[in-house]
Steps between C-alpha positions, in 0.01 A plus 500: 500500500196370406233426751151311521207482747257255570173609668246360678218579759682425787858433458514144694368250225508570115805769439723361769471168335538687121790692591704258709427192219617739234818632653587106617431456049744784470811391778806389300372641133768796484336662252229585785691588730425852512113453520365592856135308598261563737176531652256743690110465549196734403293528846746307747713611820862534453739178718256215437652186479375273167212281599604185638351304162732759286810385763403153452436491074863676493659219736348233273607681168851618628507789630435729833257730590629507869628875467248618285309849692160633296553839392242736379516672113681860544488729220875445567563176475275505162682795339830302583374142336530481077226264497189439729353134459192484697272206560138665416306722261406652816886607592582667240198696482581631846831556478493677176178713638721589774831574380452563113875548457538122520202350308717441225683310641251240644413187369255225551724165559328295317486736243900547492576175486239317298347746351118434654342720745405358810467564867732229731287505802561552871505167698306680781205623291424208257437084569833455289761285733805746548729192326322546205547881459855452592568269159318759284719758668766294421411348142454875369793599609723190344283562162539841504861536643663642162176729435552645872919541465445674175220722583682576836803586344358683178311735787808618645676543190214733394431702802582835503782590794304653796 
């Protein structure tokens, strides 16, 4: 079954947004229904709840973020995901410093889905309004949605059996 990650710093903004946008993409494509998506944060506490603008730019767009608990990056949960999309340089460099196993697996999300490197910044460290991070979140993911199914699903197919 394949599986992908989205990471963030903290688990309450960026990758809850990412993950549950992309899974509400995936509902009723049957094709996809074996892909499991998630989240966890680099640097966060485990049973956060999603900031209140994350709650409030999923209302608006369609979706909840009600449920949604931060959870930090385990070496676990990493060897368990297929593919790792993260939201800066600075992510992956960490996580693949950390737990080398995985760095292979990592990519930049702007980089998987458009094919440019760049960092999406965290609404709580830059002047950039929190709606406006949300619609790049979002407009990656609906440009890159084919690059991100394929590249999830040609992961697993690759992987070795652990």
């Amino acid at each position: 079954m394949p599986k992908l990650l989205f990471v963030c710093t903290a688990n309450r903004f960026r990758s809850p947004l990412a993950a549950h946008y992309f899974q509400n993409k995936i509902n009723g494509i049957d094709r996809l229904f074996s892909l499991t998506i998630s989240s966890a944060g680099t640097w966060t506490k485990d049973r956060q709840p999603a900031t209140r603008e994350a709650e409030q730019i999923a209302k608006e767009t369609g979706f909840l973020l009600a449920g949604h608990q931060s959870r930090e990056v385990t070496e676990s949960i990493l060897m368990e995901s297929n593919l790792i999309l993260v939201m800066e340089s600075g992510h992956k460099e960490a996580i693949s410093s950390e737990f080398p196993a995985v760095a292979g697996r990592i990519r930049l999300l702007s980089n998987a889905t458009i094919g440019v490197a760049f960092d999406i910044p965290d609404p709580y460290s830059t002047p950039e309004p929190p709606e406006r991070i949300a619609k790049e979140i979002f407009k990656l993911l609906d440009q890159g949605f084919e690059s991100i199914v394929d590249l999830v699903f040609q992961m697993s197919e690759n992987r070795p059996s652990e």
